[in-house]
Backbone as a chain_set.jsonl record, in Angstrom:
{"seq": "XXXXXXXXXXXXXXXXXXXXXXXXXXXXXXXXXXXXXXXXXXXXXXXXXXXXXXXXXXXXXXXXXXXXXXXXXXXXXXXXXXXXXXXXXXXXXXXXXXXXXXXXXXXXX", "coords": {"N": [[5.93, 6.218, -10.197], [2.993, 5.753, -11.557], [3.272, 7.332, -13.605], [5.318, 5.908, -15.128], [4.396, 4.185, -17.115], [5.057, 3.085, -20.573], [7.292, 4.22, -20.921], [9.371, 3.247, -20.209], [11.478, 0.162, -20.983], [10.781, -2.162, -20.172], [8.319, -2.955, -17.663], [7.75, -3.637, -13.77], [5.483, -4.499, -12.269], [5.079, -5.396, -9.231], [3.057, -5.967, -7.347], [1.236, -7.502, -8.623], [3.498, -9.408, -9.466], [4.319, -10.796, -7.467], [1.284, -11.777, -5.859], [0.81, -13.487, -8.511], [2.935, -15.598, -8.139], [2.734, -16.6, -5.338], [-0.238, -16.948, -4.905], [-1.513, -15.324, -2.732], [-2.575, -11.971, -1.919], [-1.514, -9.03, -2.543], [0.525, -6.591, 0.087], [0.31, -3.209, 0.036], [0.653, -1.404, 1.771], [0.343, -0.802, 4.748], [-1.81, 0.72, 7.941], [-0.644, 0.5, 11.089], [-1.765, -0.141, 14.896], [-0.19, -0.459, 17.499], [-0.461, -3.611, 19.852], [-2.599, -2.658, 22.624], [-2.233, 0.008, 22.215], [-3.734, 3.327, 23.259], [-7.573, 4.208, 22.961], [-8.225, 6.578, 22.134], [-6.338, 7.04, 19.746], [-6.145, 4.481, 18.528], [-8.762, 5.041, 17.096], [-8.048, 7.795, 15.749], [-6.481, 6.828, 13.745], [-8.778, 5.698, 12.151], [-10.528, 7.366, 11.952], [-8.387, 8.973, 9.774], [-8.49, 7.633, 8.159], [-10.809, 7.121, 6.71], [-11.413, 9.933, 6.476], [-10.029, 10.269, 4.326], [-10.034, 8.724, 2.819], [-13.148, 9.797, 1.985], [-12.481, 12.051, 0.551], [-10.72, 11.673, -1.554], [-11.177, 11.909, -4.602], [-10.838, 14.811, -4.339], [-8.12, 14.964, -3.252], [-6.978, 13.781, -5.812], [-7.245, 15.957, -7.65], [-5.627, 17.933, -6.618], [-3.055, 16.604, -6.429], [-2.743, 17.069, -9.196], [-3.516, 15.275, -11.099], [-5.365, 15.141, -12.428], [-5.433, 15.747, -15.049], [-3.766, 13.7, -16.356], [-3.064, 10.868, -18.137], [-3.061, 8.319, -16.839], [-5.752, 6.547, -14.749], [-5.992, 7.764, -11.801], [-7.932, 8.269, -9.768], [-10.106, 5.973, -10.322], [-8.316, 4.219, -9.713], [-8.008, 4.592, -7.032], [-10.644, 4.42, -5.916], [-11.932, 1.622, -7.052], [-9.746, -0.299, -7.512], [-7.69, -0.579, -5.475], [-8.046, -1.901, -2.148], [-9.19, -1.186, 0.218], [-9.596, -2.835, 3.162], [-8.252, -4.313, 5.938], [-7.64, -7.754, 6.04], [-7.409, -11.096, 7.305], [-6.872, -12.821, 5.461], [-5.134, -10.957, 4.142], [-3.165, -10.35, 6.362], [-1.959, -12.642, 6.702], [-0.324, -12.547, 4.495], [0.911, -10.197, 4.232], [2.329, -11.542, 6.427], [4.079, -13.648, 5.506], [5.188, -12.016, 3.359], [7.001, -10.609, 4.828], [8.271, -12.439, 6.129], [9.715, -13.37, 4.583], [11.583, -12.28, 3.69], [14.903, -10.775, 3.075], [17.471, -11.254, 5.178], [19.619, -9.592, 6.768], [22.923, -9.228, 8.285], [24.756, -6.846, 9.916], [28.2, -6.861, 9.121], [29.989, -5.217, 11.043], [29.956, -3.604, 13.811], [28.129, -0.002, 13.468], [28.078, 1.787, 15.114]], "CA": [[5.529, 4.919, -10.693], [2.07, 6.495, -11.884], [3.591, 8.114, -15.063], [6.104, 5.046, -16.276], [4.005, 3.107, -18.119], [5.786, 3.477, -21.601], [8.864, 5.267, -20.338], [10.38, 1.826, -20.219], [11.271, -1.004, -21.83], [10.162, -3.366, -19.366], [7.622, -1.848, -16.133], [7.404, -5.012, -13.252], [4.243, -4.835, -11.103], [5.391, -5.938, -7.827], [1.362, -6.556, -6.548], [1.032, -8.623, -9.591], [4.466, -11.035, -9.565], [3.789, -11.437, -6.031], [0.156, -12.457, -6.349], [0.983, -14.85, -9.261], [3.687, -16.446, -7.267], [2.05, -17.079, -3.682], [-1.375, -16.876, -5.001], [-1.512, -14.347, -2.219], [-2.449, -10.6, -2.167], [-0.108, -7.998, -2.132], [-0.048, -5.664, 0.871], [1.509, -2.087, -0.299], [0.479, -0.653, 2.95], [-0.648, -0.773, 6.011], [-1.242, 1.601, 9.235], [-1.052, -0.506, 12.589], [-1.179, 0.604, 16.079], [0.431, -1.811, 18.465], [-1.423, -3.662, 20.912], [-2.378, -2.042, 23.623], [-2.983, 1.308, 21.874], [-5.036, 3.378, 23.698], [-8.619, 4.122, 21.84], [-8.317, 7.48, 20.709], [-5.034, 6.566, 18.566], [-6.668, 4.071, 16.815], [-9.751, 6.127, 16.415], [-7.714, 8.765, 14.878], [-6.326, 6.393, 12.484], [-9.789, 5.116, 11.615], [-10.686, 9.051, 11.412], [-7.962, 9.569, 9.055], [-9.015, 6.935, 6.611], [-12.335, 7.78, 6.14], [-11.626, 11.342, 5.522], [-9.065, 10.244, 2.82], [-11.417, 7.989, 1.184], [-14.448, 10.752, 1.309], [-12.093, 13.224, 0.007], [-9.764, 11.218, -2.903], [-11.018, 12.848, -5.437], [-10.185, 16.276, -4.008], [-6.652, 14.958, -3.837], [-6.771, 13.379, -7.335], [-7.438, 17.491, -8.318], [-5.336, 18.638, -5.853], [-2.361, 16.452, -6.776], [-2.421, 17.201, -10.208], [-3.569, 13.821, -11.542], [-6.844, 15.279, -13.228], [-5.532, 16.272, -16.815], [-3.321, 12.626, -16.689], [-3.749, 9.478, -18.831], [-3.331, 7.241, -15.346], [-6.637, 7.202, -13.643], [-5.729, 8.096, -10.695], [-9.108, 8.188, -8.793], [-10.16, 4.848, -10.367], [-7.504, 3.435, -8.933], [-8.467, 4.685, -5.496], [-12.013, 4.017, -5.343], [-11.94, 0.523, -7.497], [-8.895, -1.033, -7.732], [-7.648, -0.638, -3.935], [-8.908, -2.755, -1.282], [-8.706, -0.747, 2.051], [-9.89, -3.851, 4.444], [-7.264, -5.586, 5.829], [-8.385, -9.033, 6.677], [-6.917, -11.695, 7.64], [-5.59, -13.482, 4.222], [-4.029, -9.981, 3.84], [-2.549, -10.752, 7.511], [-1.098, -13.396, 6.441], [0.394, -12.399, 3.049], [1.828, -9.322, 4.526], [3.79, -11.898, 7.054], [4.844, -14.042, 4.347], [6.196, -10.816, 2.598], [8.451, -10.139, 5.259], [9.386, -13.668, 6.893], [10.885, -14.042, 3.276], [12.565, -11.174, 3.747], [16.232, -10.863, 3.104], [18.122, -11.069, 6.602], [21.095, -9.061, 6.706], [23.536, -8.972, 9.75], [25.913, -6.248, 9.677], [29.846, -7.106, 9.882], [31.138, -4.563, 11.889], [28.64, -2.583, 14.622], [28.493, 0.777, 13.119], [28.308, 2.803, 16.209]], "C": [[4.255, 5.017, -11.528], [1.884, 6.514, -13.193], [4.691, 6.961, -15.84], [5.61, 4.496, -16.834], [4.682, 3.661, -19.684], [6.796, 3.55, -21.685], [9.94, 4.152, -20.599], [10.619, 1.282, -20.804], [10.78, -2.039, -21.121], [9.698, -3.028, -17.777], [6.879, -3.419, -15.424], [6.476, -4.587, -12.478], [4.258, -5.579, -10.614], [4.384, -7.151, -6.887], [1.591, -7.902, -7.451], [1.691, -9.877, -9.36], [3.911, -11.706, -8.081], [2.228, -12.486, -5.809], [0.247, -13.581, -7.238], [1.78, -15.553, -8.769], [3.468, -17.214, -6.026], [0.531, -17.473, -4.051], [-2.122, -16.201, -3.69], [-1.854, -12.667, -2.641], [-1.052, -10.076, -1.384], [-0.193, -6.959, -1.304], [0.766, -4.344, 0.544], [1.616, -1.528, 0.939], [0.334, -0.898, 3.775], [-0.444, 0.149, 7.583], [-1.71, 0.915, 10.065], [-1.006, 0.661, 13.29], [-1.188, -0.521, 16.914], [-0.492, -1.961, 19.62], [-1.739, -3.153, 22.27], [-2.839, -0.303, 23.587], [-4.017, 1.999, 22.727], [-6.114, 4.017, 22.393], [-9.083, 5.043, 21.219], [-7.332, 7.507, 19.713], [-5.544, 5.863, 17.647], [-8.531, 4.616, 16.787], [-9.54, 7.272, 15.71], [-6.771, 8.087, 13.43], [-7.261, 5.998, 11.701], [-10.345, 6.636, 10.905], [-9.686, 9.4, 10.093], [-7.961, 8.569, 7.734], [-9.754, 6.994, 6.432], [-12.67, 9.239, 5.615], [-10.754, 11.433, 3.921], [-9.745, 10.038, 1.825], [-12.536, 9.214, 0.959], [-13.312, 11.577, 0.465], [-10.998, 12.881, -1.458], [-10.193, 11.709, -4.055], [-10.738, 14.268, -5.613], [-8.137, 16.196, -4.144], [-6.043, 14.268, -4.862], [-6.269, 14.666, -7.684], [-6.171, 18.14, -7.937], [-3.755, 18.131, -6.156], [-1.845, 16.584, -8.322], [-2.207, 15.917, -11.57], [-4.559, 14.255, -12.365], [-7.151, 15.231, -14.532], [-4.254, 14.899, -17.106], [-3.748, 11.669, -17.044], [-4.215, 8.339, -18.013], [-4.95, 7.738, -14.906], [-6.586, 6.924, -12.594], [-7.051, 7.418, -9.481], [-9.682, 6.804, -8.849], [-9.812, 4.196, -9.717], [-7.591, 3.573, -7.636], [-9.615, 4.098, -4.889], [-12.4, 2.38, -6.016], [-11.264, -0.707, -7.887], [-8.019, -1.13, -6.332], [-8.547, -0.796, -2.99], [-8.396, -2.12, 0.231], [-9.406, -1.496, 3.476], [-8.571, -4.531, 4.534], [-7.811, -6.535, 7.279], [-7.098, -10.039, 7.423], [-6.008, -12.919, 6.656], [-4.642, -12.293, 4.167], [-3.291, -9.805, 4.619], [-1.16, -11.03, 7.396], [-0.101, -13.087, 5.244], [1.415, -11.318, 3.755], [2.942, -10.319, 5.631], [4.421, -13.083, 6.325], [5.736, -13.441, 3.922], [7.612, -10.598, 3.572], [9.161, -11.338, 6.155], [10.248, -13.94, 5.436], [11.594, -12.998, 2.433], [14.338, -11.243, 3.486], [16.944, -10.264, 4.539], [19.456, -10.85, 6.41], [21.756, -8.641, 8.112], [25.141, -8.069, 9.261], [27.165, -6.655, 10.151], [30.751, -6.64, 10.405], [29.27, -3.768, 12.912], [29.214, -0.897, 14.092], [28.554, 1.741, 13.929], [29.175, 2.78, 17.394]], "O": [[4.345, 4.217, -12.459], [0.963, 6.062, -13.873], [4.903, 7.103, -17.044], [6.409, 3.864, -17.526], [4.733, 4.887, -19.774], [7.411, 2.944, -22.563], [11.066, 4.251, -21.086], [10.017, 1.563, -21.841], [10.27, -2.926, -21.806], [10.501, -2.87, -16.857], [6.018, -4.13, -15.943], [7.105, -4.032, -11.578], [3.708, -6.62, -10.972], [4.537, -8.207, -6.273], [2.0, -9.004, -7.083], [1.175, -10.974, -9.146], [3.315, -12.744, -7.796], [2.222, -13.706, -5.642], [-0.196, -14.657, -6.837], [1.337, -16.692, -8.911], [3.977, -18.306, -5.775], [0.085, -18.416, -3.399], [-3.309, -16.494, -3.545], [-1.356, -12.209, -3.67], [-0.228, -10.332, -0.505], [-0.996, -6.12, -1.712], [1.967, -4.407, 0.804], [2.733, -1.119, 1.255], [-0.171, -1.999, 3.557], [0.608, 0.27, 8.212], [-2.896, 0.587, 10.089], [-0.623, 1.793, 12.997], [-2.072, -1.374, 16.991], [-1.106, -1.085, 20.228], [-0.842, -3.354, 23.09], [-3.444, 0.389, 24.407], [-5.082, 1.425, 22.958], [-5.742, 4.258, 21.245], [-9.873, 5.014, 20.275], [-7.639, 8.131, 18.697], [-5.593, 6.111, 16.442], [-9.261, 3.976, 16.03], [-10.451, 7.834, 15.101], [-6.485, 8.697, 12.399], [-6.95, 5.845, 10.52], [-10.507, 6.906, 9.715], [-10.214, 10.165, 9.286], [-7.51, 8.786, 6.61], [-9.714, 6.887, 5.206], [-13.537, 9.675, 4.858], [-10.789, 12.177, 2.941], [-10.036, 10.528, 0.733], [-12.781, 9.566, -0.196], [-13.687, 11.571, -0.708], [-10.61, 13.761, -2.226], [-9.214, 12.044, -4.722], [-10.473, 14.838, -6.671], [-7.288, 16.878, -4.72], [-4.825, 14.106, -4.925], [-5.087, 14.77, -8.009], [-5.597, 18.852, -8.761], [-2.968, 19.078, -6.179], [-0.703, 16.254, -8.64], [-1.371, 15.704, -12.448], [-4.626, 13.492, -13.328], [-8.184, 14.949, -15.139], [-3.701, 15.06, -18.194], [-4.793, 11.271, -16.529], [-5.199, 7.619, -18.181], [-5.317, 8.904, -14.761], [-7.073, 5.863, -12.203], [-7.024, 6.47, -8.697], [-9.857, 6.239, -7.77], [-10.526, 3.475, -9.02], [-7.225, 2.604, -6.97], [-9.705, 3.498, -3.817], [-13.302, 1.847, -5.369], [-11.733, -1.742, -8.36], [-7.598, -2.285, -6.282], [-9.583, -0.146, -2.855], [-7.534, -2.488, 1.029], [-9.669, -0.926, 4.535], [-7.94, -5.112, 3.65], [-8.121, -6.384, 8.46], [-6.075, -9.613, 7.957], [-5.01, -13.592, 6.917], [-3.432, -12.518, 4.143], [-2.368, -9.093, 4.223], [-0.065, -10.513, 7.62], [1.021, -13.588, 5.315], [2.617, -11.574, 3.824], [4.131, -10.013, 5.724], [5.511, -13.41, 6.793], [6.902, -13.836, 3.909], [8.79, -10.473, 3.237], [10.25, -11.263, 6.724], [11.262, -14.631, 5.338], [11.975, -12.854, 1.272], [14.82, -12.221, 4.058], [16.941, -9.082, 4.883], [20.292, -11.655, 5.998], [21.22, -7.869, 8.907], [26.131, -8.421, 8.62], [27.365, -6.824, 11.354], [31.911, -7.045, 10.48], [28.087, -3.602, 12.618], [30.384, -0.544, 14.24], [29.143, 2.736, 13.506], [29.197, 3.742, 18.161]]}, "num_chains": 1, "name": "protein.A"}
């Protein structure tokens, strides 16, 4: 997704429609741990986002983003919002209560 800009004739940014439609953010991500977790689980998820973020420009280099027109790293350190609050809560359960509900017509097992 990175490298299509051009490639196309017409490239939709998902974050974007979404956002202009709800007037909501768009959540691409997110790592939970269910309630109850015990507290080194989510201390090792908190551990493993803080070493990402110190280290994103190592895996800018490292992925082979360095000598590309995208800026990569930009986009890590200034254009991604790694808090998730509580509008972004909500948006992410927006996103999926207006989900498409599909009930299979035979049980496949």
């Amino acid at each position: 997704a990175l490298c299509a800009a051009g490639r196309y004739a017409v490239v939709c940014d998902l974050g974007a429609e979404w956002s202009r439609t709800t007037r909501q953010p768009f959540v691409f991500a997110v790592w939970v741990a269910r309630k109850g977790a015990d507290k080194a689980r989510t201390e090792a998820l908190q551990r493993a986002l803080t070493f990402g973020l110190e280290h994103a420009y190592e895996a800018v280099l490292d992925g082979g983003w360095a000598d590309k027109p995208y800026d990569a790293y930009g986009h890590l350190t200034r254009q991604t919002d790694y808090i998730f609050d509580l509008q972004k809560h909500k948006a992410l359960q927006k996103f999926w209560d207006s989900g498409i509900k599909v009930s299979p017509r035979a049980n496949p097992g």
